[in-house]
Each structure stands twice: as C-alpha cells, then as structure tokens.
TIMI-141315 format. One record per atom (N, C-alpha, C): residue number from 1; residue in one letter; x, y, z. Coordinates in steps of 0.1 Angstrom, whole numbers. Example, Ala and Ser with C-alpha at 12.3 -4.5 7.8 and 13.67 -1.06 7.14 Angstrom:
% TIMI-141315
{resi 1 | resn A | x 132 | y -57 | z 78}
{resi 1 | resn A | x 123 | y -45 | z 78}
{resi 1 | resn A | x 132 | y -33 | z 78}
{resi 2 | resn S | x 128 | y -22 | z 71}
{resi 2 | resn S | x 137 | y -11 | z 71}
{resi 2 | resn S | x 129 | y 0 | z 79}
This chain:
% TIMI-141315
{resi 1 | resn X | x 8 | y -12 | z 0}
{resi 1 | resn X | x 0 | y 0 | z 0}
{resi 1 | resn X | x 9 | y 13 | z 0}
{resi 2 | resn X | x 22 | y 12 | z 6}
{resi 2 | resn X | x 28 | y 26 | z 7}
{resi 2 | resn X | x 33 | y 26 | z -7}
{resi 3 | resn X | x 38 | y 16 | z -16}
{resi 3 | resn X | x 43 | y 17 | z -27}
{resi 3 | resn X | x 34 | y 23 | z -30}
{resi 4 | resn X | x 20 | y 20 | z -34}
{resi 4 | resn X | x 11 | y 25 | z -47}
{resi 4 | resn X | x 11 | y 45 | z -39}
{resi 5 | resn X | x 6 | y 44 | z -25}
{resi 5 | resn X | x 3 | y 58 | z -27}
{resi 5 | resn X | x 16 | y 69 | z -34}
{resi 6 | resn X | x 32 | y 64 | z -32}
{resi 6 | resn X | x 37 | y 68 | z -33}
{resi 6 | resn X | x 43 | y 73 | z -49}
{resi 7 | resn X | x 38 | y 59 | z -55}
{resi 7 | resn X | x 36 | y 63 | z -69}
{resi 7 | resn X | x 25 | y 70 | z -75}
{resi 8 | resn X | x 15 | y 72 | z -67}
{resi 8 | resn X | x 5 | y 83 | z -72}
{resi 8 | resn X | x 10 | y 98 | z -68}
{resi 9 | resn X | x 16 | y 96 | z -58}
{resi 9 | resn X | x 20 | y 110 | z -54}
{resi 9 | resn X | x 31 | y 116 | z -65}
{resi 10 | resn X | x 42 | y 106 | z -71}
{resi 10 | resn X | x 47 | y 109 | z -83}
{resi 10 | resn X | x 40 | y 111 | z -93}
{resi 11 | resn X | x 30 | y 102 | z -99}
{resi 11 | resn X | x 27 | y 105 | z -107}
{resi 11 | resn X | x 19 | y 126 | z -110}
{resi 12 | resn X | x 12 | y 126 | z -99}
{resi 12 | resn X | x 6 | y 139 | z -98}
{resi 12 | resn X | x 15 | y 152 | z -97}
{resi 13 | resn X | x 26 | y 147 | z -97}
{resi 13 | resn X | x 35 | y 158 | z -100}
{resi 13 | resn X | x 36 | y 163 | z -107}
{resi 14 | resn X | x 35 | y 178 | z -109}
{resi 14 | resn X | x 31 | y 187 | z -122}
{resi 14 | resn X | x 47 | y 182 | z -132}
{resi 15 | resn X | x 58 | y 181 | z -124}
{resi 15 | resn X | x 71 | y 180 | z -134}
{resi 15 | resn X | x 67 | y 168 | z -141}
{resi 16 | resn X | x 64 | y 157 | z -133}
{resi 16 | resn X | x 62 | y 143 | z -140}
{resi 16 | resn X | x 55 | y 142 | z -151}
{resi 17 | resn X | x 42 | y 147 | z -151}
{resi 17 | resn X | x 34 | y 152 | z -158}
{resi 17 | resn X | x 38 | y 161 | z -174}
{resi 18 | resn X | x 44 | y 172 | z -170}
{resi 18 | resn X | x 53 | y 179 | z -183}
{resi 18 | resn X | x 62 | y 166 | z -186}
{resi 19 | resn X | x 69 | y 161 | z -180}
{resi 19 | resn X | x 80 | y 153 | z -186}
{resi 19 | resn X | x 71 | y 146 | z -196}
{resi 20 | resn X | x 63 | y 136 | z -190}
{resi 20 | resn X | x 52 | y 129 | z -196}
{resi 20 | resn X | x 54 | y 132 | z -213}
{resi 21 | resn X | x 42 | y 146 | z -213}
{resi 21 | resn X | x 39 | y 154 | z -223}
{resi 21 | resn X | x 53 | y 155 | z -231}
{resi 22 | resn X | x 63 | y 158 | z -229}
{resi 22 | resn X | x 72 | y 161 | z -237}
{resi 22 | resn X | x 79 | y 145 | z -245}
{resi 23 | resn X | x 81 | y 136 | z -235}
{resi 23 | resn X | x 83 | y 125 | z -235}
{resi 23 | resn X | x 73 | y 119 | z -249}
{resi 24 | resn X | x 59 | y 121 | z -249}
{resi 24 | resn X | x 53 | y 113 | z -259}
{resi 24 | resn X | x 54 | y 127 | z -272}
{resi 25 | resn X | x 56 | y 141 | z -273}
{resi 25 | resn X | x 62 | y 146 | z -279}
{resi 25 | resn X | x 72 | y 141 | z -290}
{resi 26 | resn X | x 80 | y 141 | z -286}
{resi 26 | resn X | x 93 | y 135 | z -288}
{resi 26 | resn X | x 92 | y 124 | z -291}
{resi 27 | resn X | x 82 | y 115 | z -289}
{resi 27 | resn X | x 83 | y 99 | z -298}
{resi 27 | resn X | x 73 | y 105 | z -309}
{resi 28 | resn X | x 63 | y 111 | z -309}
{resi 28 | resn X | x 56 | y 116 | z -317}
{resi 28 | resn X | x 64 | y 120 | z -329}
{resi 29 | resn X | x 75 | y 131 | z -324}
{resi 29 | resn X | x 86 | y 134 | z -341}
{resi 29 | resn X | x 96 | y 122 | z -340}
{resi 30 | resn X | x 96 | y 113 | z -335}
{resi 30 | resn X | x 103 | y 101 | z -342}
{resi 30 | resn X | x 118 | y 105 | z -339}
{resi 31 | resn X | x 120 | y 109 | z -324}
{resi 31 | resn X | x 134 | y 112 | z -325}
{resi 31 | resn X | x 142 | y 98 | z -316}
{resi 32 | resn X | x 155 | y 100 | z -319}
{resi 32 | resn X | x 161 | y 88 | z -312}
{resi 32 | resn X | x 162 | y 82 | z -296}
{resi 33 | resn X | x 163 | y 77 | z -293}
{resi 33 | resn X | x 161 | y 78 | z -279}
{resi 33 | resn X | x 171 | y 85 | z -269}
{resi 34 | resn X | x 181 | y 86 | z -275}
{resi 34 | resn X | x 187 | y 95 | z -264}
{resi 34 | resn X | x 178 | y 106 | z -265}
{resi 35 | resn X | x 183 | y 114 | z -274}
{resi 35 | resn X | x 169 | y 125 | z -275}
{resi 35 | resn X | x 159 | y 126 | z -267}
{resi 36 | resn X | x 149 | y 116 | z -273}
{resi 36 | resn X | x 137 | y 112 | z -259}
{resi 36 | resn X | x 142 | y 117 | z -245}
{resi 37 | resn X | x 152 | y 106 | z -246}
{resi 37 | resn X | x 153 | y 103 | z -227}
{resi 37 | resn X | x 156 | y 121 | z -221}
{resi 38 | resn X | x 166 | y 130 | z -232}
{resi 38 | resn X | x 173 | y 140 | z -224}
{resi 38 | resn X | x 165 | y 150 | z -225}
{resi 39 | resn X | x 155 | y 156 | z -237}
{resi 39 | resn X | x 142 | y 163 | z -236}
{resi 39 | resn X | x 137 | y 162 | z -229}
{resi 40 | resn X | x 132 | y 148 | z -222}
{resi 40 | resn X | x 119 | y 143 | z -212}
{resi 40 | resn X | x 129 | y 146 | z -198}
{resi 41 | resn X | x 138 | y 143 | z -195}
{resi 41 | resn X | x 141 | y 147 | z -179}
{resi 41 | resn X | x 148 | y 163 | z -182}
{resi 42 | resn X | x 154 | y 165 | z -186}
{resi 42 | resn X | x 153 | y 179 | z -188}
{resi 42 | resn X | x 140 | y 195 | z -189}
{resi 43 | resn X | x 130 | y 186 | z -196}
{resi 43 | resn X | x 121 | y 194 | z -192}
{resi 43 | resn X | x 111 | y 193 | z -179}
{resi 44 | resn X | x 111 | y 176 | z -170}
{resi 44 | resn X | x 113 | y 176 | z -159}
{resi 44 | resn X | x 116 | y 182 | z -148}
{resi 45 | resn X | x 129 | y 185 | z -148}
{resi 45 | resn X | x 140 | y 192 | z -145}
{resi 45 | resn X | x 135 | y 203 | z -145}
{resi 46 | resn X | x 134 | y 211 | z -154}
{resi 46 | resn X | x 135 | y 226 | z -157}
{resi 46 | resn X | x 120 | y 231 | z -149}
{resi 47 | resn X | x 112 | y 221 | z -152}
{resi 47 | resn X | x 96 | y 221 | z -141}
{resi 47 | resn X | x 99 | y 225 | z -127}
{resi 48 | resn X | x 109 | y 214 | z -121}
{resi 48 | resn X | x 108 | y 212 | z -109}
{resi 48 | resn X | x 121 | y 227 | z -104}
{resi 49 | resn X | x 129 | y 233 | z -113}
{resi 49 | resn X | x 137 | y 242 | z -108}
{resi 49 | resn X | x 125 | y 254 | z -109}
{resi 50 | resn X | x 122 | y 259 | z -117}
{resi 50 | resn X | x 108 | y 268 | z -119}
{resi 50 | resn X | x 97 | y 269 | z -107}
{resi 51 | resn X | x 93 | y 257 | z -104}
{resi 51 | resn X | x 86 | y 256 | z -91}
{resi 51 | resn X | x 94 | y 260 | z -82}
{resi 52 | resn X | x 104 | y 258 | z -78}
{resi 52 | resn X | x 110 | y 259 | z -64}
{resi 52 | resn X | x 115 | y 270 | z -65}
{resi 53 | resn X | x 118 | y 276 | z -76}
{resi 53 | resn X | x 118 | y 296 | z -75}
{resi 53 | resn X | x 109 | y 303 | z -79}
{resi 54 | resn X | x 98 | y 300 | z -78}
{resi 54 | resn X | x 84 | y 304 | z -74}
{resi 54 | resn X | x 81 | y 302 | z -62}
{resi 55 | resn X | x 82 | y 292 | z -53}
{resi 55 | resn X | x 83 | y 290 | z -43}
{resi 55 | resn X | x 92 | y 296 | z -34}
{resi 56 | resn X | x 102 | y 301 | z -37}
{resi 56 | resn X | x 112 | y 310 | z -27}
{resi 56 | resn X | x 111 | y 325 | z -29}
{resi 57 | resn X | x 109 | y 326 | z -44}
{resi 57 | resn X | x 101 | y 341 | z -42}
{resi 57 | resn X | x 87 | y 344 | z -34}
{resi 58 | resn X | x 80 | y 336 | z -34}
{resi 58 | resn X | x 63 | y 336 | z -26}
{resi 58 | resn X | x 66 | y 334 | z -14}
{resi 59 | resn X | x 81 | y 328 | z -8}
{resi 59 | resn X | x 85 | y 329 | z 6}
{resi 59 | resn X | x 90 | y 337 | z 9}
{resi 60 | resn X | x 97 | y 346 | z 1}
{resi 60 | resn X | x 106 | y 362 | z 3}
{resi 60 | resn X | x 94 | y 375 | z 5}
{resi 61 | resn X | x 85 | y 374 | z -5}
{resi 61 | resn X | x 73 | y 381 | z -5}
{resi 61 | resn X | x 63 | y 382 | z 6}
{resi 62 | resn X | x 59 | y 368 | z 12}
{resi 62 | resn X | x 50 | y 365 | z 23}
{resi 62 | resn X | x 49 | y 375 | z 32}
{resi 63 | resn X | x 63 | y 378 | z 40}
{resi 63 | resn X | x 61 | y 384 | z 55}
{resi 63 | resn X | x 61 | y 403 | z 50}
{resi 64 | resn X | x 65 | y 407 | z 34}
{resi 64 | resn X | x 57 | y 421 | z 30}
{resi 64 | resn X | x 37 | y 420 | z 32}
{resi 65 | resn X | x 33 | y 412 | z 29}
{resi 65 | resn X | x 19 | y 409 | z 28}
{resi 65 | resn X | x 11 | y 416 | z 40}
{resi 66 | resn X | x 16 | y 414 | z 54}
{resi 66 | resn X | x 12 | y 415 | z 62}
{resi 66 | resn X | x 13 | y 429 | z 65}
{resi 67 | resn X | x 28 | y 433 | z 65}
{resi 67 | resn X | x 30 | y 447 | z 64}
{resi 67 | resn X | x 21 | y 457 | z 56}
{resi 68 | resn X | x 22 | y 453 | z 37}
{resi 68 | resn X | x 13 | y 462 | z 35}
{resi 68 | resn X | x 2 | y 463 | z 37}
{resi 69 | resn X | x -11 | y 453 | z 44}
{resi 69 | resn X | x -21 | y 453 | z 49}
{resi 69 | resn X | x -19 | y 461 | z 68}
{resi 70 | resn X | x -14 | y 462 | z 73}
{resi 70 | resn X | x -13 | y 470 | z 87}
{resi 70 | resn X | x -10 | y 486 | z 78}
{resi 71 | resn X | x 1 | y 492 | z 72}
{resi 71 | resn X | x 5 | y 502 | z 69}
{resi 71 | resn X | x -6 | y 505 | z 58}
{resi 72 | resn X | x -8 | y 503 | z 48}
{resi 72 | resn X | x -21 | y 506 | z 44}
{resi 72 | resn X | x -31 | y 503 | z 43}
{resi 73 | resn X | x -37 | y 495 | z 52}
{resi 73 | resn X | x -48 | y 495 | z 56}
{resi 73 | resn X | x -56 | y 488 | z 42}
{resi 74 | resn X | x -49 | y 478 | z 37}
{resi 74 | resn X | x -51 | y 467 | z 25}
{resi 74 | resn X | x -58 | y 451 | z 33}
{resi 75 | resn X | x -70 | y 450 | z 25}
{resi 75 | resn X | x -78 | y 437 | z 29}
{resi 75 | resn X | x -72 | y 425 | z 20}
{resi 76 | resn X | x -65 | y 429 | z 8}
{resi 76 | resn X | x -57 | y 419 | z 1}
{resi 76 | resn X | x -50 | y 426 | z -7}
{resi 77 | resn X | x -44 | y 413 | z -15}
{resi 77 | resn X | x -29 | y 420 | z -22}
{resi 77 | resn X | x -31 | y 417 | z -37}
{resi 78 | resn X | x -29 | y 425 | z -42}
{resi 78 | resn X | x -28 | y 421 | z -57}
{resi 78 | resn X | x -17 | y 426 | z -64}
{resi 79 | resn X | x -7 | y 417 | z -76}
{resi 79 | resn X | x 5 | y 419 | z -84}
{resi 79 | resn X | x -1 | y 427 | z -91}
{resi 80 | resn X | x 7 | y 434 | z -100}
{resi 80 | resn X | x 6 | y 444 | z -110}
{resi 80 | resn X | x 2 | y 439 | z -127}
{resi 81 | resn X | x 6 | y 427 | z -123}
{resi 81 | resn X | x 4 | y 416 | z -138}
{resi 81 | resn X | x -14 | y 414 | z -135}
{resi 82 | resn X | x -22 | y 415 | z -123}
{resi 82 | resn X | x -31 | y 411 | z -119}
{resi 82 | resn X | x -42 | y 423 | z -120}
{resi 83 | resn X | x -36 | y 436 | z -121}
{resi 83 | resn X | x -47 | y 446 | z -122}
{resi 83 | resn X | x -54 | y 453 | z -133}
C-alpha cells in the first residue's frame, strides 16, 4: 500500500506530468532515444527548478503581505500583472 500511494504521489506531480507530455512529444517526431530520454528529464528538471523559484520568491514576498495590509490598511494584495 505505501508503494502505490507513493507512486500516485509521483505521478501527480506537475514536473512528472510535463516530462510525460514532452516524453510522448518527442516519440511523436520520431526522435532517437537519447533525445527522448534528455528532452523528457530535462524538461522535468527545468519544471521542478521553476517551481521551487516560485516557491522561494512567494516565501521572500509572504512576510511584505502582512506589512502592507497594517501600513495601508489593505484587505488583500494584488501583483501588478493582476490589475
């Protein structure tokens, strides 16, 4: 039982997932398999670095949040891409 949840937990992983996608990409143009193989973990890869600097910018940003709701008297926060 811990195997399978653990493989679902991989599977739902948004990088696994892109890899996936690029993976059947790439057999789609008929490319060799190295190809395949370094496309597919590379764009993996490049998922999982993307997330986790998303992730550390939304952790650098977090403790402003609070600030500019006390100092101006803000009920929420919205980016500039967002208005």
């Amino acid at each position: 039982m811990g195997f399978l949840s653990f493989l679902l937990q991989v599977i739902k992983t948004p990088a696994f997932i892109l890899g996936l996608v690029a993976l059947i990409g790439l057999l789609l143009q008929k490319k060799s398999g190295s190809q395949v193989f370094a496309g597919s973990v590379k764009t993996a890869l490049g998922m999982l670095v993307v997330s986790a600097g998303a992730g550390l910018v939304v952790t650098a940003i977090l403790p402003f949040v609070g600030l500019f709701q006390e100092v101006f008297n803000l009920n929420g926060f919205a980016t500039g891409s967002e208005l």
